[in-house]
N, C-alpha and C positions, 0 to 999 in steps of 0.2 A: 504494500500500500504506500501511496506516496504520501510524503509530507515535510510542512515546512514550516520554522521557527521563525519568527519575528521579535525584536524591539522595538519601543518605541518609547524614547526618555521624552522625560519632561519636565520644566523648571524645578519642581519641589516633588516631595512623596504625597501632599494631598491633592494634587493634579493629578497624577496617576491614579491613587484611590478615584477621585471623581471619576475618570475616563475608564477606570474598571467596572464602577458601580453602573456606570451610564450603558458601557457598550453589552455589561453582563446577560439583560435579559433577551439581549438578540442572539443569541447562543444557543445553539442545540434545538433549535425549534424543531417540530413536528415535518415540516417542509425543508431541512435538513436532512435526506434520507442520506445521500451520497460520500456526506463527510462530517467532521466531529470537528469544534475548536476548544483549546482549553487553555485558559489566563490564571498569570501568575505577577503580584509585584513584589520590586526588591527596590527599595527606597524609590527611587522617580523612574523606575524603568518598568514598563507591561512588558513581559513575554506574551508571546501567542504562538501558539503551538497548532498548527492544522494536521489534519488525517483525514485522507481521504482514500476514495475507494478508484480512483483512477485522477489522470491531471486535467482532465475538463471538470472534474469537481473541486479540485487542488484550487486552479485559477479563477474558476467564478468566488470559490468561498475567500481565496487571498484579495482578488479588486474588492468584494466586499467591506473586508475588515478595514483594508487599508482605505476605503474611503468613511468608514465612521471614524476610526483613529487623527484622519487628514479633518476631518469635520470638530474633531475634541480642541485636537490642536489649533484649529483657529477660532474658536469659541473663547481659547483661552492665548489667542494672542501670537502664538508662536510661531506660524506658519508649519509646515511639514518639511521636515529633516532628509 
């Protein structure tokens, strides 16, 4: 199964809390059959972990994250890294 790890820092650890809390309940939905993601913080940095079951599910569910994560980031100012 393919899969792939992301970062995504950010000024302080309660901006990642926020951007954890925020992006969490888009996670794993029902309408997710093809792939699985799973977040982790370590002071301002989110990992994201994706699994999936082939790489057309790999990339739709990566452009995903990475446009809510690109959306935290500039809610909070920083543009995307």
């Amino acid at each position: 199964m393919p899969e792939e790890l992301f970062e995504f820092e950010f000024s302080n650890p309660s901006q990642a809390s926020i951007a954890m809390a925020a992006i969490g309940p888009e996670m794993n939905k029902a309408f997710e059959k093809r792939s699985k993601a799973f977040m982790a913080t370590n002071k301002n940095v989110v990992s994201l972990k994706i699994v999936a079951e082939d790489t057309h599910a790999l990339k739709a569910s990566s452009s995903s994250y990475a446009r809510l994560f690109g959306l935290m980031k500039t809610v909070f100012g920083q543009g995307l890294k």
